[in-house]
N, C-alpha and C positions, 0 to 999 in steps of 0.2 A: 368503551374500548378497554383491549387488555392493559393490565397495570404492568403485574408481574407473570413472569411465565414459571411453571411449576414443571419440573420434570420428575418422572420415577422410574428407578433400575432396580432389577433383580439378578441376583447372581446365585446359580444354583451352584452346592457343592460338595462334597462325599458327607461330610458331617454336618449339614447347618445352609439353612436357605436364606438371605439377608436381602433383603429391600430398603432401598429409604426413596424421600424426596428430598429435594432441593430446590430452590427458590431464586429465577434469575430477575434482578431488578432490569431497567432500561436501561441504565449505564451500565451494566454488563456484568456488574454484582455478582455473583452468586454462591451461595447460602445452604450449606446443608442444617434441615433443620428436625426430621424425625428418619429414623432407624428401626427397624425392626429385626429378629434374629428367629427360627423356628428351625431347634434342632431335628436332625432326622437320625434314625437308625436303619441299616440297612435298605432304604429305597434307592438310595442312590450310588456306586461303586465305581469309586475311579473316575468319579465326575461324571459317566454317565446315568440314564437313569433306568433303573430296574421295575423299580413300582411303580406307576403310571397315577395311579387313583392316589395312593397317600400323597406324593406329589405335588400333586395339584391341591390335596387339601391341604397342605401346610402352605402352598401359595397364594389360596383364598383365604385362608384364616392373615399372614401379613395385608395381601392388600385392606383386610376388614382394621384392619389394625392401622395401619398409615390413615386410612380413611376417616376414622374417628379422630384422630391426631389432627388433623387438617378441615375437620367437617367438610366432606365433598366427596368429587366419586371422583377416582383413578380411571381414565377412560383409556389408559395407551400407554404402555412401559416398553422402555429401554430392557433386552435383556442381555445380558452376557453371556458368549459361546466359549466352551472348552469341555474338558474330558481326556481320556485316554488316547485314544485315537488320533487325537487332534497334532497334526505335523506338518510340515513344509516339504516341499517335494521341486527340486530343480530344475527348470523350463528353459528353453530361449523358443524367438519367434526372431524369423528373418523376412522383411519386407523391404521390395522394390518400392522406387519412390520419384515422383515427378518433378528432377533436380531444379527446375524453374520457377517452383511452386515452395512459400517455407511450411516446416513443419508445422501442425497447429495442437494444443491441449485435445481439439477435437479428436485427430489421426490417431494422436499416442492414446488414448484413451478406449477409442475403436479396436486398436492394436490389441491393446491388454485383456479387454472383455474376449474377445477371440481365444486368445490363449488360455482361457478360463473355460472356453467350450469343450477343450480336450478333454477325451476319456481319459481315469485314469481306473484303474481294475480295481475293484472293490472297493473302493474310497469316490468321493462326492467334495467337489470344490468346492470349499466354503469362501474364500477369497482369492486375488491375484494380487500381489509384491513387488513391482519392479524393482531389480534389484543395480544394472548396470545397463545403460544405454552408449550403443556403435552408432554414429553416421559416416556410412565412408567408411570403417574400420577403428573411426579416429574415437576413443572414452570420452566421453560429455556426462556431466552432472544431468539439465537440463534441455535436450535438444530443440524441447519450443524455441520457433523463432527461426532459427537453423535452416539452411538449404542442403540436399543432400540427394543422391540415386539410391540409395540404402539404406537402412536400418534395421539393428540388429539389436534387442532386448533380451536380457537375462534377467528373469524370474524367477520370484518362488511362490509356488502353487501352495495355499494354505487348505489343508485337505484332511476330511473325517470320515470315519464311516456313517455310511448312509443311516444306520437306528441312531444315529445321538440325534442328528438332527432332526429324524421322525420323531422319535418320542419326547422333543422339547415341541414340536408344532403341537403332539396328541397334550400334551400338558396346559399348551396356552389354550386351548382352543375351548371355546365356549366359553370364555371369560372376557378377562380384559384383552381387547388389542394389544399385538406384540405392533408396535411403531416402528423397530427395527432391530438384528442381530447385530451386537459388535462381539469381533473376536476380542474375548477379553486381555490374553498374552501381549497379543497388538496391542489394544486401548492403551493398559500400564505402561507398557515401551515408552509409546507418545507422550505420557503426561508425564513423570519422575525419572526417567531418564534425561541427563543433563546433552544437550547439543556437542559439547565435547568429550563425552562418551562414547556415545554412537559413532564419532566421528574416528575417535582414538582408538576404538576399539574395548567393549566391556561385553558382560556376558548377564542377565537378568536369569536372577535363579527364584523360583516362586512354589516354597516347600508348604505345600496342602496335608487336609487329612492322608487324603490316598494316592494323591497323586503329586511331582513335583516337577515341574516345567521349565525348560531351560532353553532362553532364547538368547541367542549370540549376535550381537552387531557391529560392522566393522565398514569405515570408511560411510558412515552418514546412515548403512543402510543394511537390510536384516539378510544374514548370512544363513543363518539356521537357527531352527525351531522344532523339538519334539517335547512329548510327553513322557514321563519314564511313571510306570503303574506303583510308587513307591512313595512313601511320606511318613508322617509325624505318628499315623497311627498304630505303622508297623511294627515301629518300637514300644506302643505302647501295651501291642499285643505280643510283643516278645517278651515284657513284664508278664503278663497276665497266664503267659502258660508257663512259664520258668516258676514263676513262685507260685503257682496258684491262688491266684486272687483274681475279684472281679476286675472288669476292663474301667470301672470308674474310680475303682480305688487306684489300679496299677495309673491312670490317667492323672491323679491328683501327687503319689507318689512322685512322677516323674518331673511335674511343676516344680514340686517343693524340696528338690534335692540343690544345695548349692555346688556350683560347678560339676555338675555331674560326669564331664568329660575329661576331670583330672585325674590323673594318677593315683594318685593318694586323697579318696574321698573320705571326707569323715564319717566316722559310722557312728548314725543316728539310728533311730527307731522314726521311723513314718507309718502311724496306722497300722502297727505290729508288723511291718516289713522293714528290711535292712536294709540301707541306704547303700550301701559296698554291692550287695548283692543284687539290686536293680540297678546298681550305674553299670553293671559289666554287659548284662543288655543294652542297655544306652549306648552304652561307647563302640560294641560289636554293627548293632544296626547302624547306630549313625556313620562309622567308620564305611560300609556299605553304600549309603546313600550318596555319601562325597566322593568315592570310587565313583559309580554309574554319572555322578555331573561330571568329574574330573573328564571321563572317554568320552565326552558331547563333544570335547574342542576338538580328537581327529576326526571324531565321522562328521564333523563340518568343514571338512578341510583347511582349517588354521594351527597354526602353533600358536604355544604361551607365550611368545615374545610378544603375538599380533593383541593381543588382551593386554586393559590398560589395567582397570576394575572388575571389579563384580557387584551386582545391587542383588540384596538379598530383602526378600517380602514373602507374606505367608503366615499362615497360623503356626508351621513346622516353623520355621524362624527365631520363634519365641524362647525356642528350649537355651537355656542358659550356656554359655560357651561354645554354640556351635556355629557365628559367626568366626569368632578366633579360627576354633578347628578346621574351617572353610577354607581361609585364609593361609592358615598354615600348611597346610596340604598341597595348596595347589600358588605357593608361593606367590599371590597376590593380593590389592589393600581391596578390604570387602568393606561397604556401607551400608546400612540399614535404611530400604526405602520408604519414604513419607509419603503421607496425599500431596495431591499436586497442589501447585503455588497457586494458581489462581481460585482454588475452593476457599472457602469460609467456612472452618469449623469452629463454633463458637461453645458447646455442650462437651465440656471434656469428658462425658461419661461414655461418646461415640466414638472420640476423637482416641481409637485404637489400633495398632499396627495390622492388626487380623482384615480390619475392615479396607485395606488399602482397594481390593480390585473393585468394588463398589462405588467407592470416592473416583476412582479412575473411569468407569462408567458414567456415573454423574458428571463428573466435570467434560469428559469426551461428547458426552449429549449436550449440554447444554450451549457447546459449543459448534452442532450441525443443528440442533432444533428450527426449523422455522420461524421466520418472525410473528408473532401476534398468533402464534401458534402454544398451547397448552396441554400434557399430559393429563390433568388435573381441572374438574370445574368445581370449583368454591360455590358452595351456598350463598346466596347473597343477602336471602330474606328481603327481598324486595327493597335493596341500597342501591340508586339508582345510580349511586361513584362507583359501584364493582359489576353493575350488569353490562354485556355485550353491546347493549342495544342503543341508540343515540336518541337520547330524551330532546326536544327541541327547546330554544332557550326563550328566555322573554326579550326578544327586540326584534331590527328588520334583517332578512338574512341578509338582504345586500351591503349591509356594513356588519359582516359577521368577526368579532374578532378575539373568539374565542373565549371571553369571559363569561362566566357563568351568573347570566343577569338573574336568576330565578331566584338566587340570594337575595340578592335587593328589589326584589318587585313591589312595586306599589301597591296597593291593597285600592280594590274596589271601592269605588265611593258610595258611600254610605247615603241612603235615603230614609227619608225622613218617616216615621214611623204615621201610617193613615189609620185617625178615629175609626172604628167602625159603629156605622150606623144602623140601628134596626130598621125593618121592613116599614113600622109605622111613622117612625120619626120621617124618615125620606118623605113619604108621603103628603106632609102636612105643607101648608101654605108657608112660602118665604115670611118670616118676623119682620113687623111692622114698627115702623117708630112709637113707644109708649108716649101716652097724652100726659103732660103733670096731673097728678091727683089734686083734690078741695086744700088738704094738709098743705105740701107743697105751695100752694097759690095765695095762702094765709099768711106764709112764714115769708115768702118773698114779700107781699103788698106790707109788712111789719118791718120789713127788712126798709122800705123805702121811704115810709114815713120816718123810722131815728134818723136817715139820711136827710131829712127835710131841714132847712135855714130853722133858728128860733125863733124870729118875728113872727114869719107866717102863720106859726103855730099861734 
């Protein structure tokens, strides 16, 4: 029987494709314990993907990689959905209802798949949201349970264009099983977002190479979600043609500048460029980028006042000062998201802020996974403690009581080792009793005369 269950995710993303597994015990453990990263150059844009064949090599070459990590074969991966395109689009569904009868998980659930079947023009529904549920007119969290002639749901339809999600199928396909899509924006929400957040109202900002994502929740539950085509690396390419230099020098540049969003930057030399001269890209793009999050709060129809926080995650993230600047802008207290509480990162060399929507995969899977259910089958080399298979024990089944008697087995009783005899010996007559010899008969009749009285003699 399974011991531990082994899950693995991949998250594709404009710069860099990253896989790991993670490792869930019985009691409910779970463990991340290898990582993999395979940078890309142009195959991929704005999250979605361009080059189909490099692609997929750089996702064969990780799983070959995890694989050796773990000795075994990766049969089934989690993967994470996003991109460009990727948005929420506002629905409701109105249904009569058989006020005699209560609501059930079933109905609502029926409900919502339905409202998933709508067309929407150009776009392909990737998930359904419920976002506020009417019985009767009347707001309910909950309506399971509930009696009612009506009900009335408000949605949000999470929706792509049709090629991201073709050309993630043409990617998986011929390899490993894809086990299932989670939208990734969602996943992260669920796991590092705190309950009274969501509830308070906060906004999840998640600045990518090319892309940065911003989703808004308010009163428990997700108001809006879009993609904006804009991130870490725009600045990095606004270095790169301003000063002319390559895009991996302007990329290290921009690491190594301190505060690069201050006023008054010191002027250094980085790799023969001028630290004043690349912060004024920095701060024009980045200035940009907080602009386009800042106008997500109206076309979601809330105000600043309805925002508690803001949780900021991402590679774009990293750049030095641009949580402050976040903050200061759009006058509220910004925090830097973590993996989620329930992972186990014990490898501080994985344990990196970039790697967040990964950790949020893993940990989102390992908590639908199936029971006795495995992404991952471990070589066992023939250990009959890690095979699937049920070896039978040494005792009666009818007093079976789970101990493993094959420990303490008795050892066959040992028999006694048989002469072997030749063809001729067998043959011969059974041995007779020998007669005394003359010698013998002399030494005894000698024997009985010194026995004799002295008279006699």
């Amino acid at each position: 029987m399974i011991k531990t269950q082994y899950i693995a995710a991949l998250e594709i993303g404009s710069s860099k494709i990253v896989g790991a597994i993670a490792e869930k015990s019985p009691s409910g453990y779970v463990e991340v314990k290898h990582l993999e990263v395979e940078k890309l150059v142009n195959s991929v844009r704005h999250g979605c993907i361009q080059n189909v064949e490099n692609t997929k090599g750089a996702i064969n070459n990780i799983i070959k990689k995890l694989e050796n990590r773990v000795d075994g074969t990766i049969e089934e991966v989690y993967v994470g959905f996003s991109g460009r395109s990727l948005h929420s689009e506002p629905t409701e569904v109105n249904h009569n209802l058989d006020a005699t009868v209560p609501i059930t998980d079933e109905v609502l659930n029926r409900i919502v798949r339905e409202a998933g079947k709508d067309p929407i023009k150009n776009y392909e529904t990737i998930d359904v949201v419920p976002r506020t549920y009417y019985v009767d007119k009347n707001e309910t969290k909950n309506p399971s349970g509930q009696f009612g002639s009506n009900i009335n749901i408000k949605l949000n339809l999470i929706v792509a264009k049709p090629t991201l999600k073709l050309n993630l199928d043409r990617v998986m396909s011929g390899g490993t099983r894809v086990k299932d899509y989670l939208v990734t924006p969602l996943v992260v929400a669920d796991e590092i977002l705190e309950p009274s957040e969501r509830s308070l109202g906060c906004m999840l900002v998640d600045i990518g190479a090319e892309t940065t994502t911003v989703s808004i929740y308010k009163d428990g539950s997700l108001v809006y979600l879009t993609t904006l085509p804009m991130g870490g690396r725009n600045i990095t390419r606004d270095i790169t043609t301003g000063l002319n230099i390559l895009e991996d020098t302007a990329e290290r540049v921009k690491k190594n500048i301190s505060n690069p969003l201050e006023k008054n930057v010191e002027k250094v030399s980085i790799e023969g460029v001028s630290s004043s001269d690349a912060s004024n890209y920095i701060v024009a793009r980045t200035g940009e980028i907080i602009a386009n999050i800042k106008q997500q709060i109206q076309y979601a129809g809330v105000k600043m006042v309805d925002l508690h926080n803001i949780v900021l995650i991402g590679g774009g993230s990293q750049l030095q000062g641009i949580a402050r600047r976040l903050g200061d802008e759009m006058k509220l207290r910004v925090r830097m998201g973590t993996y989620p509480k329930g992972l186990n990162i014990l490898d501080h060399n994985i344990n990196r802020a970039e790697y967040v929507q990964i950790f949020a995969l893993l940990s989102k899977a390992a908590s639908i996974i199936p029971a006795k259910h495995s992404c991952v089958h471990i070589n066992t080399y023939g250990d009959p403690q890690e095979e699937d298979t049920y070896v039978p024990s040494y005792h009666d089944e009818e007093h079976d009581s789970g101990y493993d008697y094959n420990h303490f087995r008795p050892e066959e009783p040992v028999q006694p080792k048989r002469k072997e005899v030749s063809e001729s010996e067998s043959s011969k007559e059974p041995r007779r009793t020998k007669k005394p010899s003359w010698i013998e008969k002399a030494r005894k009749k000698l024997e009985n005369m010194m026995n004799e009285p002295e008279d006699e003699e």
